[in-house]
C-alpha positions as CSV (number, residue, x, y, z in Angstrom):
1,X,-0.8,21.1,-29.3
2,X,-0.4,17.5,-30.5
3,X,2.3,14.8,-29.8
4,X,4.2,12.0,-30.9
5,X,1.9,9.5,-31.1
6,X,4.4,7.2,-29.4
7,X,5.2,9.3,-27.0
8,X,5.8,8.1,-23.2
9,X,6.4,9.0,-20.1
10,X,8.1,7.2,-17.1
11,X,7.6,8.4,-13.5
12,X,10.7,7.2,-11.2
13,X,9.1,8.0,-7.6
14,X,11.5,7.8,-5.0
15,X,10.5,8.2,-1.7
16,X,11.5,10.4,0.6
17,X,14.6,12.3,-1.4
18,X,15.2,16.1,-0.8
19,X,17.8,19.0,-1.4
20,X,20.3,18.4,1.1
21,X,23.8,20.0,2.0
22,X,26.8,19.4,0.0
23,X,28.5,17.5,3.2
24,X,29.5,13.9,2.7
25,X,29.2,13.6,6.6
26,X,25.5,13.8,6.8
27,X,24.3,13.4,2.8
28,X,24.4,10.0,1.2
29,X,24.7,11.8,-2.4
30,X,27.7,13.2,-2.1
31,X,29.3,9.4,-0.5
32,X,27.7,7.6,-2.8
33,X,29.2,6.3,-6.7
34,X,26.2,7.4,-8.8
35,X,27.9,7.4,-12.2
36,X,25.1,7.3,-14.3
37,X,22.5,10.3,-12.2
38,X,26.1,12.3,-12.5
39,X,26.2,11.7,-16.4
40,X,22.7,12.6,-16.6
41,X,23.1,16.0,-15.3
42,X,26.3,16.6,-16.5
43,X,28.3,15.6,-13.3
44,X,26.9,18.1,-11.0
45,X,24.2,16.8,-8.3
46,X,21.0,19.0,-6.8
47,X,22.0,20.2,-3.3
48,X,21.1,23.6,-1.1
49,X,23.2,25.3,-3.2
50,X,22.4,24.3,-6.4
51,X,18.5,24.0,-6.7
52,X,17.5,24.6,-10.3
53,X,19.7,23.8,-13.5
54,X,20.3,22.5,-16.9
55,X,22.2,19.6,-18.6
56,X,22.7,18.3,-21.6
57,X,19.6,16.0,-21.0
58,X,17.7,16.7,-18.0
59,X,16.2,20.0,-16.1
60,X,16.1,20.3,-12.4
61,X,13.7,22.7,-10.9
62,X,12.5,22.3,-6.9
63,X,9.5,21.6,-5.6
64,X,8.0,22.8,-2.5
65,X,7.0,19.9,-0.2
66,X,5.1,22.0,2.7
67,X,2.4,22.7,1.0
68,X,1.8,25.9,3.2
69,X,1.2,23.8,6.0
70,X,2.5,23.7,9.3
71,X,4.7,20.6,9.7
72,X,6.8,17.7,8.9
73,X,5.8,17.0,5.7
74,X,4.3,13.5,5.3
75,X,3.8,10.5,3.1
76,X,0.0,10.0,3.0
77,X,-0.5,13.6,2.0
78,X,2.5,14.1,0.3
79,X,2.1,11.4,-2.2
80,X,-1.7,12.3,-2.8
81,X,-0.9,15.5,-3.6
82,X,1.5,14.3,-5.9
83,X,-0.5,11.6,-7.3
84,X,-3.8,13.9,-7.7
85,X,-2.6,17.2,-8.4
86,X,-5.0,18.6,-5.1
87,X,-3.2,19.4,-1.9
88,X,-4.3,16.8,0.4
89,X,-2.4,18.3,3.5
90,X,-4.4,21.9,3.2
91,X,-7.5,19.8,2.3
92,X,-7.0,18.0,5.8
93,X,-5.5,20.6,7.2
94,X,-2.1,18.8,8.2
95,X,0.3,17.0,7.1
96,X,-0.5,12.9,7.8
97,X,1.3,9.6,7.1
98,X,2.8,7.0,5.8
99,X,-0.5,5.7,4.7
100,X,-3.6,8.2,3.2
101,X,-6.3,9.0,6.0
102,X,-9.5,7.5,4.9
103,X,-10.7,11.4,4.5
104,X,-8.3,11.3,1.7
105,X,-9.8,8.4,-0.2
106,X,-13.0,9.9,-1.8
107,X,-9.6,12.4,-3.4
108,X,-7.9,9.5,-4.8
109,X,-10.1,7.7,-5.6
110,X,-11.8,10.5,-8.2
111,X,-8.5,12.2,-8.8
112,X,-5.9,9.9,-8.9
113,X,-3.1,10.0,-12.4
114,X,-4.4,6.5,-13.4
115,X,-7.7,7.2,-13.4
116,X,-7.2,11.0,-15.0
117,X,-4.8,9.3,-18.0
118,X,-7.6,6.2,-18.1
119,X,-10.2,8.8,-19.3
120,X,-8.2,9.8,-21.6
121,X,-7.8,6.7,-22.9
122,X,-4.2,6.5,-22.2
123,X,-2.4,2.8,-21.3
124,X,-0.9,2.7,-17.9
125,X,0.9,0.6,-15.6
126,X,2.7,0.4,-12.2
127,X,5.5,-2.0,-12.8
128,X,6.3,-2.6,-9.2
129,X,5.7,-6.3,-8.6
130,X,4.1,-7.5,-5.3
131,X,4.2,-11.0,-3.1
132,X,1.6,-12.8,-2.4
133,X,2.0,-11.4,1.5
134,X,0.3,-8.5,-0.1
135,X,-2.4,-9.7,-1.8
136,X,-3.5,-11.4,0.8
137,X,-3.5,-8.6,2.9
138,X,-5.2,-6.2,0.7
139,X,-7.7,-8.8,0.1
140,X,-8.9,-8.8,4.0
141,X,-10.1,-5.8,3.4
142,X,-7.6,-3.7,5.7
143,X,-7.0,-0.2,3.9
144,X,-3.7,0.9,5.6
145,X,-2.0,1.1,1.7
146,X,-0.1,3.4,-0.3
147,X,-1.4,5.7,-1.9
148,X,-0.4,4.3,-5.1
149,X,-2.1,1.1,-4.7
150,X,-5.0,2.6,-3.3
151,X,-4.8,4.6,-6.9
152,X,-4.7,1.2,-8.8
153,X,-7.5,-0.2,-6.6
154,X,-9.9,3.3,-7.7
155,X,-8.4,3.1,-11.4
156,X,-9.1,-0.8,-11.3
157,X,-5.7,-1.5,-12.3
158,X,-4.2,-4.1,-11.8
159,X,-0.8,-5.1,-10.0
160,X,2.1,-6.9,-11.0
161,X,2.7,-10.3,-8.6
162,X,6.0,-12.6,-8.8
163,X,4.9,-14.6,-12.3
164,X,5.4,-10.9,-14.0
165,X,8.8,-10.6,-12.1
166,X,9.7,-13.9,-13.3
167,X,9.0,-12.6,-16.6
168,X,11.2,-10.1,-16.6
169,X,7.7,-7.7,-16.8
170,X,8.0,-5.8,-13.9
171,X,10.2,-4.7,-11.0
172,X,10.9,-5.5,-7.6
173,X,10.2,-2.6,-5.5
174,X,14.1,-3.3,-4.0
175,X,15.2,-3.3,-7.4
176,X,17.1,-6.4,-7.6
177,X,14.6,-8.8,-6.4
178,X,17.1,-10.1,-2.9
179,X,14.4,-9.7,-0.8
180,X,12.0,-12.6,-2.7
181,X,13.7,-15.3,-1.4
182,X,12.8,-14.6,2.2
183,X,9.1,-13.3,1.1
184,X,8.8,-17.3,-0.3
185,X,10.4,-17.2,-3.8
186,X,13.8,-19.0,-3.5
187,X,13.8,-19.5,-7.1
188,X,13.7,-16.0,-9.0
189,X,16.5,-14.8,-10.0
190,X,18.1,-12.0,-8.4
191,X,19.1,-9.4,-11.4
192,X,21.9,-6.5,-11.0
193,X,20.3,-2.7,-10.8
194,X,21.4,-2.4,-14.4
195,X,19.2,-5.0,-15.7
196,X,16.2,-4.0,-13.5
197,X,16.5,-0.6,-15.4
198,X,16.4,-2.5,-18.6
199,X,13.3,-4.3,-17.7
200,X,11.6,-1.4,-16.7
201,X,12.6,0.1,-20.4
202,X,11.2,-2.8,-21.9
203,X,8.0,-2.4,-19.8
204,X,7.9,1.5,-20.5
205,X,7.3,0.7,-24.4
206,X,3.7,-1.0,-23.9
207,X,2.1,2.0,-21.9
208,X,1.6,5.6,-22.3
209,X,2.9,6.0,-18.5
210,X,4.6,4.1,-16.7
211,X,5.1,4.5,-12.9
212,X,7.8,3.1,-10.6
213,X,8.1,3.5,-7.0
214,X,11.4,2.9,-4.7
215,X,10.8,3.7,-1.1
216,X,14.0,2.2,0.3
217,X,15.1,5.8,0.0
218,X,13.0,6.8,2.7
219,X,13.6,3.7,4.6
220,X,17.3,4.3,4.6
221,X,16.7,8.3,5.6
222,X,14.9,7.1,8.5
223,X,17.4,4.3,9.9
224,X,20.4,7.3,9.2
225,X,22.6,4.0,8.4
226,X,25.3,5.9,6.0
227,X,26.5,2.5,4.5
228,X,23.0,2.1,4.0
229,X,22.1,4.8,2.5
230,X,24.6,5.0,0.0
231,X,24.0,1.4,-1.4
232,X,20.3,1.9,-1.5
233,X,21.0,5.0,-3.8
234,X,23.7,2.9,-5.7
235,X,21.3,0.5,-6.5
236,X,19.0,3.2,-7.8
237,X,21.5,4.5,-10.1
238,X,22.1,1.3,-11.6
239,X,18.7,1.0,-12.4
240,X,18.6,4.5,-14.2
241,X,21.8,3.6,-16.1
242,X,20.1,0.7,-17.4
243,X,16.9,2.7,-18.5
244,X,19.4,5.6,-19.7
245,X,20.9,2.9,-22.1
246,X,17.8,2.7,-24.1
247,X,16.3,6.1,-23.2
248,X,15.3,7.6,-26.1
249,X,14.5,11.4,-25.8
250,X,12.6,12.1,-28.9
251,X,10.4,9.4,-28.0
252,X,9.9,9.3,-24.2
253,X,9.6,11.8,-21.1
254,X,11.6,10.6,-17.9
255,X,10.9,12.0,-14.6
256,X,12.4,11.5,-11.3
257,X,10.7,13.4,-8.0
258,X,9.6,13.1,-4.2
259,X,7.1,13.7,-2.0
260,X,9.4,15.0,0.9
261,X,13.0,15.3,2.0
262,X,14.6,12.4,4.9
263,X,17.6,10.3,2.8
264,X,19.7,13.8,1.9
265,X,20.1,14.6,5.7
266,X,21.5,11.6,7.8
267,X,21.3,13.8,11.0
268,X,18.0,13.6,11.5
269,X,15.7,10.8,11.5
270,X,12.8,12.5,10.5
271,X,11.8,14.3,7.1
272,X,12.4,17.5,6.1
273,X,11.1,20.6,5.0
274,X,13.0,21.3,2.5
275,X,12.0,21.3,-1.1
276,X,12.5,18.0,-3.4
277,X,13.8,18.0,-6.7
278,X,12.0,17.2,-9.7
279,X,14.3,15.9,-12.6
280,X,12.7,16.5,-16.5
281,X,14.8,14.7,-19.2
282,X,13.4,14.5,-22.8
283,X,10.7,16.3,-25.2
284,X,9.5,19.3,-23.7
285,X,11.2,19.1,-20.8
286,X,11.7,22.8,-20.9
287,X,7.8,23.7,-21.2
288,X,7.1,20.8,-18.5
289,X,9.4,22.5,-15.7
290,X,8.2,26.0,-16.4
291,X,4.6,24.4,-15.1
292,X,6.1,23.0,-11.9
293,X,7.0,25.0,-8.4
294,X,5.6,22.5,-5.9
295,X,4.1,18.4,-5.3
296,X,0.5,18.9,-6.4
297,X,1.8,20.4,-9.9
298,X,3.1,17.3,-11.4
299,X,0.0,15.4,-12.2
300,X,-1.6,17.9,-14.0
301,X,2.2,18.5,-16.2
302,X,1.8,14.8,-17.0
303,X,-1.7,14.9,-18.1
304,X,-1.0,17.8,-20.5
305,X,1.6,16.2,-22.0
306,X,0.0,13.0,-22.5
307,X,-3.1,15.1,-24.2
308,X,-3.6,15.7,-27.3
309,X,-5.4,19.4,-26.5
């Protein structure tokens, strides 16, 4: 099976977003405006009740987040299984976070989507940008980091710092860029969600695959701060109605998935159990979601579309 040869494929991770209840008490979704995730999926939203559908543009199908393993699921193993396409929780046996056990590094290292779509000879990027505050901290050798940076250390790829925010070639990992001031960056601009998304369109065309991470999400789950929550996922749907602007179906893949539930159920301030949606819109969406039923299966789905076999 062959593809366009321009085709793309942009992977919106946001942390820590789950099916949740249709109750406006406890879930953020259902208080928030999110215009443009509504037109996306043809005004309905996932929930409980409402787990797997179709819209005009997108496909939702859950994905199990447990793994099989006893537990709260976790970050660290949740995102490498996501990231890999290997279970990292039944490889450790448990579930373990926010940050990868070192016993998962050998995994990512080898296995991770950059490296996988690098041998392929596919163009990548993470267009999160970072501060210098993290450079320098990655640089003293401590290894208490995400499992996508970790991935772009193994893959030797490298990051995005405040001269490619400034350039409008990359994205703040808060979306609008208000935190840089305080970080030591009084002078870049602050941008509205809606141009972020733009940016991040613009950045999509010059790779094969293009990741972005928002873990605010799961910040916002854990602090149960309704007022909170709902501007953190206002801001994200800002972002995706500037992407959707320029989205072009025939031409690009877009998908939006988690590694665990927290935000959708303000009653708790842990994670969930419950499944996370996975969110296909473009080319072959169809054939990509009958591939997918839990975290360690989109990877692979992404690497077979991006293939030429």
């Amino acid at each position: 099976m062959t593809i366009h040869p321009h085709h793309r494929v942009v992977f919106l991770f946001w942390d820590g977003v789950g099916y949740g209840r249709k109750d406006p008490d406890i879930n953020p979704f259902f208080r928030a405006r999110l215009p443009h995730l509504r037109s996306l999926l043809d005004g309905r939203l996932p929930h409980l009740g409402l787990r797997r559908f179709e819209s005009s543009l997108a496909s939702v199908v859950p994905l199990n987040a447990t793994l099989r393993v006893e537990g709260l699921p976790q970050s660290g193993t949740g995102q490498a299984s996501l990231f890999t396409g290997v279970n990292a929780a039944k490889l450790i046996g448990r579930h373990f976070g926010p940050h990868p056990t070192t016993t998962l590094h050998p995994l990512i290292e080898s296995k991770n989507i950059f490296r996988q779509l690098g041998e392929q000879g596919r163009t990548r990027c993470f267009a999160n940008a970072f501060p210098r505050q993290f450079f320098e901290y990655a640089a003293s050798g401590k290894r208490r980091l995400s499992v996508s940076t970790l991935a772009c250390r193994y893959a030797n790829l490298g990051l995005f710092d405040a001269e490619a925010l400034s350039r409008d070639e990359a994205v703040s990992a808060d979306i609008t860029r208000v935190r840089w001031g305080e970080l030591g960056y009084p002078h870049l601009p602050v941008v509205t969600s809606k141009e972020a998304g733009i940016h991040l369109w613009r950045i999509a065309q010059r790779y094969s695959f293009t990741l972005f991470e928002y873990w605010l999400t799961d910040y916002a789950g854990h602090a149960r701060d309704m007022a909170g929550a709902v501007e953190v996922l206002e801001r994200f749907d800002g972002l995706l109605g500037g992407f959707m602007e320029k989205f072009d179906p025939t031409l690009c893949t877009l998908l939006i998935t988690s590694d665990h539930g927290n935000i959708e159920d303000l009653s708790t301030k842990s994670h969930t159990r419950v499944p996370v949606p996975c969110i296909v819109a473009g080319r072959r969406r169809d054939e990509i979601c009958s591939t997918l039923s839990n975290l360690t299966h989109v990877t692979p789905s992404i690497l077979s579309l991006l293939s030429n076999a």
